[in-house]
VOTIMI-515065 format. One line per 2 residues: number of its first residue (from 1); their letters; for each residue x, y, z of N, C-alpha, C, O, CB. Coordinates in steps of 0.001 Angstrom, whole numbers. Each point is the difference from the previous one (the first is absolute). Glycine has a CB too. Layout:
NUM> a> X Y Z X Y Z X Y Z X Y Z X Y Z; ...
//
This chain:
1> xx> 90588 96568 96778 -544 875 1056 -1036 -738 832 -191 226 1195 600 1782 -2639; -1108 -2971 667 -1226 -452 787 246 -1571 1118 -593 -435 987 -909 1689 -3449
3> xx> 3056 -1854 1393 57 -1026 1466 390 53 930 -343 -737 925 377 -230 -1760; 779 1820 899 976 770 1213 -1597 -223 1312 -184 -881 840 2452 3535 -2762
5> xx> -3143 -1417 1547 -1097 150 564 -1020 -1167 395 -650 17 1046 1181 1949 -2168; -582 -2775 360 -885 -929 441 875 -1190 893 -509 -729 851 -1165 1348 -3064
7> xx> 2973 -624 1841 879 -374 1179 -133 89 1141 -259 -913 784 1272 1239 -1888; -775 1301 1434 -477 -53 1225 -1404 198 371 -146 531 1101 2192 32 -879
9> xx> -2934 -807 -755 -1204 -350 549 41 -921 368 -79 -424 1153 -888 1372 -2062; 1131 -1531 -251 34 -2167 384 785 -1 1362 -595 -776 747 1126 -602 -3619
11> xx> 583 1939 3517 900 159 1196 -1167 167 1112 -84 -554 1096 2407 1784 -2326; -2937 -576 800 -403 604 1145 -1599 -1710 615 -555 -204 1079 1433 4102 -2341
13> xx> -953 -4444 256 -833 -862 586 530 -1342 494 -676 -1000 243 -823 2158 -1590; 2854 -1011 1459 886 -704 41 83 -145 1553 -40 1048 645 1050 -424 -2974
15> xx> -881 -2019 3118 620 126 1281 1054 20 -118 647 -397 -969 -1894 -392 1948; 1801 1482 454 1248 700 345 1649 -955 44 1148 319 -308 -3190 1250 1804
17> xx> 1259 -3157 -815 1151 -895 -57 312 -635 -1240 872 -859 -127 -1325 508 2267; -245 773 -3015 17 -702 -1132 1213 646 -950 -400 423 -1085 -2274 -1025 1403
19> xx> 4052 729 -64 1017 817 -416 119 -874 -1454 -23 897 -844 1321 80 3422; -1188 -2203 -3263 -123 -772 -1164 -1091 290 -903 287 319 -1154 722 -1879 2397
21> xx> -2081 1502 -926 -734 654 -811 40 1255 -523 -98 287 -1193 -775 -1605 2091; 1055 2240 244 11 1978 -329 1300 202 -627 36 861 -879 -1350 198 3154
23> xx> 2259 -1608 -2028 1309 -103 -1411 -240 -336 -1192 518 527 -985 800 -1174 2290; -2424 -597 -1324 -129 -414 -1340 -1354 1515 -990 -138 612 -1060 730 -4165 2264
25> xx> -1101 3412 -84 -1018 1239 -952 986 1448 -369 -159 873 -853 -2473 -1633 2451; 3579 581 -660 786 1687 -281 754 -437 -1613 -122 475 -1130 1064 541 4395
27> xx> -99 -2206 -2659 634 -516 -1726 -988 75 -961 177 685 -1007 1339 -2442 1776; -2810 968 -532 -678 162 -1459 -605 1408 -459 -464 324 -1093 -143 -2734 1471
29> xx> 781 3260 986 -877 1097 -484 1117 1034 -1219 -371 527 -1049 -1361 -558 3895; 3045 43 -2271 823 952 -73 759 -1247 -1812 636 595 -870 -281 1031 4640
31> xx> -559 -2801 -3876 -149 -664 -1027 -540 323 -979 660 -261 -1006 -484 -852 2167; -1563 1805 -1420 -1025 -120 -564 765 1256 -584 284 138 -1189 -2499 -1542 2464
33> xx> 2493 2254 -310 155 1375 -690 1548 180 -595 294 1037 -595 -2188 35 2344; 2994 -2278 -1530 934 468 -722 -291 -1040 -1239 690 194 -1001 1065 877 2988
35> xx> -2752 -2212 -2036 -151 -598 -1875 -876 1264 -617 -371 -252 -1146 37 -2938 1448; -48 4374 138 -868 865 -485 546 1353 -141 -547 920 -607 -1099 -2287 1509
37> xx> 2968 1420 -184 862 899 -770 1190 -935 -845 935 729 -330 -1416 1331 2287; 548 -2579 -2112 827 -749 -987 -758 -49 -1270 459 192 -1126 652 -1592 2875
39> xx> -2239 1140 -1447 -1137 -258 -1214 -236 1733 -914 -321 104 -1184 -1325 -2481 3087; 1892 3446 -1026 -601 1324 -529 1612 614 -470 224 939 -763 -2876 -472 2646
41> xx> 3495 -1197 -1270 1331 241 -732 254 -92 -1426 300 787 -898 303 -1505 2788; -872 -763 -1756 370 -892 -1126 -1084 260 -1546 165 -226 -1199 743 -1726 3448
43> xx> -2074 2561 -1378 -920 591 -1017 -222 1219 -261 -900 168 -823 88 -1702 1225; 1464 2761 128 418 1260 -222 355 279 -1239 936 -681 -418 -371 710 2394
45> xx> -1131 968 -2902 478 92 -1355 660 1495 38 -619 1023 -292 -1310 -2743 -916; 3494 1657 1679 526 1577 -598 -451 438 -627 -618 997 374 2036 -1125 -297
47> xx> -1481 -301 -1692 -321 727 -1038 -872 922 -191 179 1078 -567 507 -2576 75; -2184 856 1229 -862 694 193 226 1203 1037 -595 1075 -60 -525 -3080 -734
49> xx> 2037 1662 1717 81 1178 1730 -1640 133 732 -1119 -512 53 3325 2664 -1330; -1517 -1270 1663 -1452 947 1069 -53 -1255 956 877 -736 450 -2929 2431 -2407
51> xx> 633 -1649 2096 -586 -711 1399 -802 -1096 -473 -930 105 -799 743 1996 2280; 547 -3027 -1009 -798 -1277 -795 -783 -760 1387 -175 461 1128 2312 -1023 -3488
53> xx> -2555 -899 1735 -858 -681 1416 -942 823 364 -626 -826 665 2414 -235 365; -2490 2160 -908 -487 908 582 -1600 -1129 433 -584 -945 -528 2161 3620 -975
55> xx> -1722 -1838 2751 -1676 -21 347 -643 1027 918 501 317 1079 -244 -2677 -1286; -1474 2902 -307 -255 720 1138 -1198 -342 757 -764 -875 -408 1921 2492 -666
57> xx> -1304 -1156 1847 -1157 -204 1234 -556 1074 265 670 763 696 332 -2312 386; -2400 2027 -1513 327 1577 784 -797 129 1150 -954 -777 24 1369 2056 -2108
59> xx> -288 -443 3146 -510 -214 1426 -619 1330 501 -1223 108 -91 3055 -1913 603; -1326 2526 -146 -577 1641 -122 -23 1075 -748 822 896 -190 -475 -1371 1612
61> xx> -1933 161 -2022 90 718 -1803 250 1465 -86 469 603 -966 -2305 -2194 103; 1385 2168 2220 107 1180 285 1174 795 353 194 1215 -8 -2054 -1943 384
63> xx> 2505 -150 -102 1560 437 857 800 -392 -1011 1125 482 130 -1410 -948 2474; 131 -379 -3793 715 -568 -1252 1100 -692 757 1193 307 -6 -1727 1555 -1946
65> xx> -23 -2799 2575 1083 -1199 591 -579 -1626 -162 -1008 -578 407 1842 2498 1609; 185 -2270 -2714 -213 -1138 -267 949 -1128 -128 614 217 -1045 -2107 1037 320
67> xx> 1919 -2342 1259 799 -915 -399 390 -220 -1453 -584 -813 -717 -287 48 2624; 1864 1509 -2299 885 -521 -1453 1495 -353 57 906 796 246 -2390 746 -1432
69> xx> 1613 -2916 910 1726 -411 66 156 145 -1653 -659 452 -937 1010 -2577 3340; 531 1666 -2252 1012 -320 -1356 1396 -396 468 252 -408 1134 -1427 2215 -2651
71> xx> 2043 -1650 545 1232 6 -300 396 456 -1006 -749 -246 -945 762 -1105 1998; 1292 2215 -1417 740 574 -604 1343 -1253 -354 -40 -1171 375 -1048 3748 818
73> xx> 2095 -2001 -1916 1343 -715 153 794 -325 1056 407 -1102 370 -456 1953 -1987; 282 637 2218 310 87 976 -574 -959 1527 642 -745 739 -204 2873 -2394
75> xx> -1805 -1733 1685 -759 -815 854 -330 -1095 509 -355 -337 1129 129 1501 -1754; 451 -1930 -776 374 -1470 -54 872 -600 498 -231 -1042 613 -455 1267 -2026
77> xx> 1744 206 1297 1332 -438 454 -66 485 1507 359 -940 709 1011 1130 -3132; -1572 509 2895 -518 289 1407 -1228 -1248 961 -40 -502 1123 454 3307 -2386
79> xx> -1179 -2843 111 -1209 -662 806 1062 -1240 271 171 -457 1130 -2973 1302 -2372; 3569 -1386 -52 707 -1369 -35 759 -442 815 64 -1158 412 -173 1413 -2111
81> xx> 1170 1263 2183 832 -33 1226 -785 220 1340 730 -350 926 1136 1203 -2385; -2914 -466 1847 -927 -99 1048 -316 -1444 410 63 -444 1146 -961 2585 -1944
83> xx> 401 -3090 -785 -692 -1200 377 1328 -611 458 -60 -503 1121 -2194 286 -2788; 3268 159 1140 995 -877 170 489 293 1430 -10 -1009 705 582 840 -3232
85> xx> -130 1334 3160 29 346 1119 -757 -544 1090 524 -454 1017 86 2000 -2203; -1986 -1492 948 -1149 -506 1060 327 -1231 -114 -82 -447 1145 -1869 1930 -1289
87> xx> 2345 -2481 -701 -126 -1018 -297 770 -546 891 -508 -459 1023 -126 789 -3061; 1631 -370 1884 1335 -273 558 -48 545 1707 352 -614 1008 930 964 -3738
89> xx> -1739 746 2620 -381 1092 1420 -849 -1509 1089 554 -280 1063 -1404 3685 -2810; -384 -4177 1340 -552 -629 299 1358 -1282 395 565 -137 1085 -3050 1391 -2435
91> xx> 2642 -1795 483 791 -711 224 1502 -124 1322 489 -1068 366 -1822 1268 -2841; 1654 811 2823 1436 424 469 -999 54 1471 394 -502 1052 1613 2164 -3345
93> xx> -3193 -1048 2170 -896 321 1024 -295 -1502 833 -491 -47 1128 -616 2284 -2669; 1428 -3180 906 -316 -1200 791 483 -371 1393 -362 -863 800 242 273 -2902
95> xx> 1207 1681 2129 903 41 1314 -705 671 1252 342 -87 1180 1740 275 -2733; -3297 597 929 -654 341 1091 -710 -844 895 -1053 -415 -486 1061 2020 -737
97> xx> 229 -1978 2345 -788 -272 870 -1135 124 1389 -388 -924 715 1972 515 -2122; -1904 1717 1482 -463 606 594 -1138 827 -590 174 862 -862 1810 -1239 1931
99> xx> -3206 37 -518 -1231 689 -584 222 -324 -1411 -78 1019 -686 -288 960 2386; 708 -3428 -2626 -428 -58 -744 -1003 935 -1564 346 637 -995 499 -2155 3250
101> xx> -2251 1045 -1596 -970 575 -636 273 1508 -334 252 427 -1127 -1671 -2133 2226; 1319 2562 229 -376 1210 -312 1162 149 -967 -350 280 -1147 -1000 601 3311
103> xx> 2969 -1036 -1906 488 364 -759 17 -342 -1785 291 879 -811 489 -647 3231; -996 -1072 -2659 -758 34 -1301 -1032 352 -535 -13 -85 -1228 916 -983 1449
105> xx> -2211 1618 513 -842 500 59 422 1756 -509 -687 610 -820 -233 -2797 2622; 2283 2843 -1060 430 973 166 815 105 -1406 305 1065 -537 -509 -1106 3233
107> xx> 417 -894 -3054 1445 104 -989 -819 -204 -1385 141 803 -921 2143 -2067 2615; -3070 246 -1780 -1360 13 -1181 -605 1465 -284 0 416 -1158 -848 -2859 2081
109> xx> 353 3198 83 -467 1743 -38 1130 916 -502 -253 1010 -657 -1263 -1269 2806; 3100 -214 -1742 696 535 -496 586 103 -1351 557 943 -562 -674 -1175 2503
111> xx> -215 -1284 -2418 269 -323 -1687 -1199 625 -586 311 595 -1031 965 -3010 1104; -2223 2478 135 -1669 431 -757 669 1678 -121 10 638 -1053 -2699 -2566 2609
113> xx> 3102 2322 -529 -97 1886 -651 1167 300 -202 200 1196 -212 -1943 -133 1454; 2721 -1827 -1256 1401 -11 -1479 -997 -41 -864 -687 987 -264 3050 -2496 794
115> xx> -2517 411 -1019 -369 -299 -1318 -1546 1004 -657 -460 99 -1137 1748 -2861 1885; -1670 3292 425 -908 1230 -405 428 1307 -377 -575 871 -653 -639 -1885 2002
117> xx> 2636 971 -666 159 1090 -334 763 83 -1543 -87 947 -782 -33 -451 3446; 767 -1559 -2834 -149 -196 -1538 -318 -293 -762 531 0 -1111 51 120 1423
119> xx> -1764 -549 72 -1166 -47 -958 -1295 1111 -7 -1009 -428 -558 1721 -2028 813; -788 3735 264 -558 540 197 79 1094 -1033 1107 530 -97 -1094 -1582 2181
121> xx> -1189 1598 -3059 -221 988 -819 -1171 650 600 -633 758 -735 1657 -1834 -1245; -1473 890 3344 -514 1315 458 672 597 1310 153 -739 972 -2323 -6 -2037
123> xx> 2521 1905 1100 379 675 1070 -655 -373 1382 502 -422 1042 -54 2093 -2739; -974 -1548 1554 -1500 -375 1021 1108 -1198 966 743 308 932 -3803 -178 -3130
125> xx> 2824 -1670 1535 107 -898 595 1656 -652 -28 524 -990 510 -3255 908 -954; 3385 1595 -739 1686 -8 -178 246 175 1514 700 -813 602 -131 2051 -3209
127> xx> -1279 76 3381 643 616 1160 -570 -1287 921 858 -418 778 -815 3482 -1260; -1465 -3843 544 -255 -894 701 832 -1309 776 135 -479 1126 -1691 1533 -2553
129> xx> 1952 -1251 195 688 -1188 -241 1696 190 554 796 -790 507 -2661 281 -2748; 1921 1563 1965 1780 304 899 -413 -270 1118 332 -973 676 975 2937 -1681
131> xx> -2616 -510 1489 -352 -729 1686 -49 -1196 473 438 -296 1112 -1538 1676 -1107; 480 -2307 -925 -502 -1340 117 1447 -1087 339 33 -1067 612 -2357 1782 -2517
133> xx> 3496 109 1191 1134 -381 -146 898 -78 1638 739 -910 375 -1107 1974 -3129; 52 17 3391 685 1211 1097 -368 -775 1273 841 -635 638 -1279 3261 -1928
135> xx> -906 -2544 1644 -814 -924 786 651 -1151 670 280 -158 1189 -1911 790 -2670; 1813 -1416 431 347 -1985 755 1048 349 381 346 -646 990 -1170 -1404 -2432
137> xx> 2018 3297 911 1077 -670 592 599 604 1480 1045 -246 603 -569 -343 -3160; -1446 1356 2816 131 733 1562 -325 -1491 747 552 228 1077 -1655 2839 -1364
139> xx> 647 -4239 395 -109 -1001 567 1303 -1032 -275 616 -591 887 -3186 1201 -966; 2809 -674 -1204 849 -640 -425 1357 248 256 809 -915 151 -2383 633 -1415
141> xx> 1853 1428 1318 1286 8 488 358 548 1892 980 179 722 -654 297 -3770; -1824 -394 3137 16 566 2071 -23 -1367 364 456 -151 1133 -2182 2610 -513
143> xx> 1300 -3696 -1255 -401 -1421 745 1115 -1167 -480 585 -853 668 -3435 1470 -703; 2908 -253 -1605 665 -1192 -229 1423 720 -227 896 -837 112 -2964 -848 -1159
145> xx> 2499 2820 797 829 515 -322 1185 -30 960 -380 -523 1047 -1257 1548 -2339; 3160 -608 1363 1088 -194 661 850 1596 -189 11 775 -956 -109 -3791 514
147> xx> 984 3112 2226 824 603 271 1207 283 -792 762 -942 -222 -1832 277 1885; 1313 1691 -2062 1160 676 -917 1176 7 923 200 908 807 -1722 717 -2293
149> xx> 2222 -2573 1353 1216 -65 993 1490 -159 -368 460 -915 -682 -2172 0 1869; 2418 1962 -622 1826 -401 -674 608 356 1443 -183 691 1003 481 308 -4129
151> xx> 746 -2167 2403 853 -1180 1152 -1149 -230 1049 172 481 1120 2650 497 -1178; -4108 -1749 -235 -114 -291 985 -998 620 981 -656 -528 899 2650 -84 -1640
153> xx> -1896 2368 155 -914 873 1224 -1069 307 -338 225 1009 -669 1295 -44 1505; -2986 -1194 -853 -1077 871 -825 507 1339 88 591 541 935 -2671 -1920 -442
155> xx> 1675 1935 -1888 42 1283 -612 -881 898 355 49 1045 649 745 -2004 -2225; -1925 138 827 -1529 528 -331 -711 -1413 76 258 -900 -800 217 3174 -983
157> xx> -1438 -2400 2866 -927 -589 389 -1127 -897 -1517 44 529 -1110 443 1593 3570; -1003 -2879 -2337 -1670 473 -1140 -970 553 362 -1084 209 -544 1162 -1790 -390
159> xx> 420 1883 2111 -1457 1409 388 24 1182 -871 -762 576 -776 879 -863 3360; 1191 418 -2086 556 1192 -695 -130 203 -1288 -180 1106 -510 1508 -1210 1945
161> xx> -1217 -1287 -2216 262 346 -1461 -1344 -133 -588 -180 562 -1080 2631 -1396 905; -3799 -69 916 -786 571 -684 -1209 1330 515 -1114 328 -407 1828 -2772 -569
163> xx> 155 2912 2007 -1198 1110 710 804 1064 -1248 -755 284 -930 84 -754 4520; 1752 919 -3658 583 410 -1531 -547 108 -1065 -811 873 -307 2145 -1656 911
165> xx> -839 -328 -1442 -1093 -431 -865 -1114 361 -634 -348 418 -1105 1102 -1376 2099; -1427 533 531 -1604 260 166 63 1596 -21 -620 372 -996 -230 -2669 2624
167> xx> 1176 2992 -1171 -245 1763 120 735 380 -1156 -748 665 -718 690 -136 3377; 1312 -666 -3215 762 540 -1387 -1926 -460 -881 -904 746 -377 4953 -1678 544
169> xx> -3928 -411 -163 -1345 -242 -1302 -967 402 14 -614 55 -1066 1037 -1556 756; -970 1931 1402 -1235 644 289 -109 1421 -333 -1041 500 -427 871 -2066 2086
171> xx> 1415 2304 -1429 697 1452 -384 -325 8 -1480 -970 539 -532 3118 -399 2316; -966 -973 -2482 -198 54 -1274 -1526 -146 -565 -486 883 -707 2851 -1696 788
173> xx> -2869 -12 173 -1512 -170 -399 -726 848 113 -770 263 -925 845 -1934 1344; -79 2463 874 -1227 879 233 871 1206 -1293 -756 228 -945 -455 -780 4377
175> xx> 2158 1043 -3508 550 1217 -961 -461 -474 -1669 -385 718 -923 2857 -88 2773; -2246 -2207 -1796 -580 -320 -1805 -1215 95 98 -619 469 -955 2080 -2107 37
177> xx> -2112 1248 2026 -1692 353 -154 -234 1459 -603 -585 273 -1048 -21 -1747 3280; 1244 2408 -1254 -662 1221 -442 479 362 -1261 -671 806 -643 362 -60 2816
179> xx> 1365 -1199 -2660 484 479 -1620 -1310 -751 -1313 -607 395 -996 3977 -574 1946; -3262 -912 -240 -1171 -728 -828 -1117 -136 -258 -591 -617 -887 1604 50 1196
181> xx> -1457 1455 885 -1565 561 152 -63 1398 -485 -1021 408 -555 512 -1797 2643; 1456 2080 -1924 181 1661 -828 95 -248 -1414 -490 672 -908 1934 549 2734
183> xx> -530 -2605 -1925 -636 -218 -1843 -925 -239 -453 -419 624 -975 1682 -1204 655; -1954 -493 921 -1264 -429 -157 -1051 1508 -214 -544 314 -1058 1253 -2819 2671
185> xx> -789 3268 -315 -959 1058 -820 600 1200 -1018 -741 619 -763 -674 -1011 2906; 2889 636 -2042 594 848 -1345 -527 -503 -1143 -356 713 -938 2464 -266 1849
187> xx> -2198 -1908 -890 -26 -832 -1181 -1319 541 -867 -42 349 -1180 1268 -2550 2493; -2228 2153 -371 -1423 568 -577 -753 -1068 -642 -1028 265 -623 1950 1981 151
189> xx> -447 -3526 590 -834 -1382 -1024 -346 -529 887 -478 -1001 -534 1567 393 -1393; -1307 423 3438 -442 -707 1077 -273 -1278 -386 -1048 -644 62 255 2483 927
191> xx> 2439 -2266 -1610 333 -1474 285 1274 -184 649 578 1044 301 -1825 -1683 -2199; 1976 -751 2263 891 -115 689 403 -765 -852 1089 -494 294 -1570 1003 1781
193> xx> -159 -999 -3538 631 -898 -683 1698 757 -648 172 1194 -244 -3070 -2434 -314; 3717 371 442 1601 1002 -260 -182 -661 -1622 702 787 -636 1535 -741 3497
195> xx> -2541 -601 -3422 -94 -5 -1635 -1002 750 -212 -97 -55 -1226 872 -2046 668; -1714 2870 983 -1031 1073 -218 505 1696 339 -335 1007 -625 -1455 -3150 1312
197> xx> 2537 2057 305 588 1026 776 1176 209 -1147 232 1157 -348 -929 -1820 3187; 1387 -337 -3390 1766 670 -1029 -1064 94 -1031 312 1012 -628 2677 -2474 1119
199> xx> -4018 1000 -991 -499 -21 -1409 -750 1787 198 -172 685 -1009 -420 -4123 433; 369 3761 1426 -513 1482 405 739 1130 133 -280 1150 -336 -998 -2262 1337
201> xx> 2759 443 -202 868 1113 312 1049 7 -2000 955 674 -387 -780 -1256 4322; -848 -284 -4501 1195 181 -1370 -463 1234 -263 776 955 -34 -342 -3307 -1248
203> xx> -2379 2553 959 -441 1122 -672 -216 1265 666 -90 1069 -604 -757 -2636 -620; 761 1426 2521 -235 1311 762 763 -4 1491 -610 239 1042 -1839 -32 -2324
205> xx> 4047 -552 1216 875 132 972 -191 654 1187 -617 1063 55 1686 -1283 -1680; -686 -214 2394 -166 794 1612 680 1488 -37 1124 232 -443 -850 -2708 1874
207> xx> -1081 3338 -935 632 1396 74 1629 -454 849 21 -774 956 -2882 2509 -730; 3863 -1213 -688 1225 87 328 328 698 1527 1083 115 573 -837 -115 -3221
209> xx> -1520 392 3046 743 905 1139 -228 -991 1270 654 -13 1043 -1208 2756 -2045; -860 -3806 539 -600 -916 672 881 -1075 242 189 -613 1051 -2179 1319 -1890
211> xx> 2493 -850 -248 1271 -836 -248 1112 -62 937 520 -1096 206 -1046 1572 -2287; 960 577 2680 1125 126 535 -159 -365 1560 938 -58 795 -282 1765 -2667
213> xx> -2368 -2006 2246 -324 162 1471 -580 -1337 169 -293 -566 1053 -159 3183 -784; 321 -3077 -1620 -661 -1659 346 1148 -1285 -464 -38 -1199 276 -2813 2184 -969
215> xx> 3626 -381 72 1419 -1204 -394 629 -90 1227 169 -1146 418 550 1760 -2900; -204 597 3384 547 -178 1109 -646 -904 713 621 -937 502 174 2874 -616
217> xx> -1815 -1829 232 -941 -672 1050 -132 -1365 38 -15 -724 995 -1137 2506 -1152; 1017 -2201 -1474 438 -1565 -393 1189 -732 -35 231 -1189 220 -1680 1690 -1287
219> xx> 2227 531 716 1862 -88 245 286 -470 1425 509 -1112 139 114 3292 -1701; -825 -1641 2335 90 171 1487 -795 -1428 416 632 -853 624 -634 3861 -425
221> xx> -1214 -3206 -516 -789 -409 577 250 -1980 -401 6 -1018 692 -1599 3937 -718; 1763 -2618 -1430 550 -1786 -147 1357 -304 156 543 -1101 -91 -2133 720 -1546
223> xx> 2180 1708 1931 1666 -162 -146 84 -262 1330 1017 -677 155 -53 2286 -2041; -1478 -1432 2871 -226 -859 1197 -101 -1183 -157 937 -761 244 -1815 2187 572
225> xx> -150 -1780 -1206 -789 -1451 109 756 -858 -1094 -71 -1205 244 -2522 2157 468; 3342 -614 -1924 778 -727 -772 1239 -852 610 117 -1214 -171 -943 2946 -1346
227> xx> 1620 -1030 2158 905 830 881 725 398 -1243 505 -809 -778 -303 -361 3334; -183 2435 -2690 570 809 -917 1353 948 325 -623 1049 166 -1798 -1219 -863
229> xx> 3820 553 906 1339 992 436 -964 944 -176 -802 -23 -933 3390 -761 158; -2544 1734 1749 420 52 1094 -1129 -282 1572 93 468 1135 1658 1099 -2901
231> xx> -2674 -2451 1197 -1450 -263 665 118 -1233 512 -1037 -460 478 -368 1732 -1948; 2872 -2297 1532 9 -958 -18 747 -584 1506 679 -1026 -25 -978 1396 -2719
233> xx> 100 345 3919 645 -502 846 -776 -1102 896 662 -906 504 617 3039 -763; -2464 -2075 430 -725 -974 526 204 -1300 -627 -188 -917 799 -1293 2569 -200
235> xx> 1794 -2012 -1731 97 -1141 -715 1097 -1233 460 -174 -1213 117 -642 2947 -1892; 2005 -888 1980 757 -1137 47 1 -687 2035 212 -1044 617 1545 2354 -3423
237> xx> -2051 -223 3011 -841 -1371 1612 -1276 -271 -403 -294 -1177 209 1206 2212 2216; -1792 -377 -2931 -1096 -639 83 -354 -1396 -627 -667 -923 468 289 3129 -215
239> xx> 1068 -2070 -1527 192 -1406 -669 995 -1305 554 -74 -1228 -38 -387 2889 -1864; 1437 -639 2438 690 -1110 397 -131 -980 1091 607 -1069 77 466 2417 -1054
241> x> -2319 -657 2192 -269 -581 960 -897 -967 -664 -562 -875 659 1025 2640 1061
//
């Protein structure tokens, strides 16, 4: 999570003609983080389960938000296919020639809130970090991105696919906000931590009626932003441009 980020910092003090160098910091950045999911792979103990690696940070004591990652089983293998993705993502990216910098600058912000969002055990900076995710690529695919075209004719523009995009994700987001903030105070523990929040809801479960008005809301709301049937039409231009 953290070289992705200091990647593009380091980018950013970077001059602009300097396209050899800002490749080499994107490789080592997006490097760092796939020997470090290989490493949390390879050291993952099933046996044990749950959530391992863990750290927390805590930041607003009052609001019970605080930076906590981990990984699960599941998670791992996710973070692993993320690093390897970016990895390679960097690499294939060498073909870019135009605005350089920013676009690695853009694509570094975009690997940091993947990998937040699976590494994220607080709600708080779970919903952050998608945003964080959503963001770079309204540039990335309006600047560096390409025309959806058969035989020949544009289809759908990349305006198109990420002014799309951009409004489907923003939709979805603002609807998981409000499901996730109606939990947050149903919850009654005024934390956002989610291993504090299931360890609460085991002994004193959410009233059922509450239930039925805040699952939709999260259903709806990441089944957007996942791209989830039947929430999934923005995806295949938006990605594909």
């Amino acid at each position: 999570l953290l070289a992705p980020t200091v990647g593009a910092l380091a980018l950013c003090a970077i001059r602009q003609e300097r396209h050899a160098l800002v490749r080499r910091v994107a490789v080592a950045a997006t490097g760092v983080s796939l020997l470090a999911a290989l490493k949390v792979v390879w050291a993952y103990q099933p046996s044990a389960g749950g959530y391992q690696f863990e750290a927390a940070i805590p930041w607003i004591r009052s609001l019970g938000i605080g930076l906590h990652v981990g990984v699960d089983g599941l998670n791992a293998l996710l973070v692993l296919l993320h690093a390897i993705c970016a990895f390679t993502g960097v690499l294939i990216s060498y073909a870019i020639k135009e605005r350089v910098k920013e676009y690695y600058i853009f694509y570094l912000l975009l690997i940091t809130g993947v990998f937040g969002v699976f590494l994220s055990l607080d709600l708080f900076f779970f919903y952050f970090f998608y945003e964080m995710a959503v963001i770079p690529m309204y540039p990335l695919i309006g600047i560096w991105g390409s025309d959806s075209k058969e035989a020949g004719v544009v289809r759908f523009s990349k305006e198109y696919a990420t002014m799309k995009l951009t409004i489907y994700l923003t939709a979805g987001a603002v609807v998981a906000l409000i499901g996730l903030l109606w939990l947050y105070h149903s919850a009654g523990t005024k934390t956002f931590d989610l291993v504090a929040l299931e360890q609460h809801f085991r002994t004193a479960p959410l009233d059922a009626r509450l239930q039925w008005w805040i699952f939709p809301l999260l259903a709806i709301g990441f089944g957007v932003i996942a791209p989830m049937w039947p929430l999934h039409s923005w995806s295949p231009i938006g990605h594909a441009a």
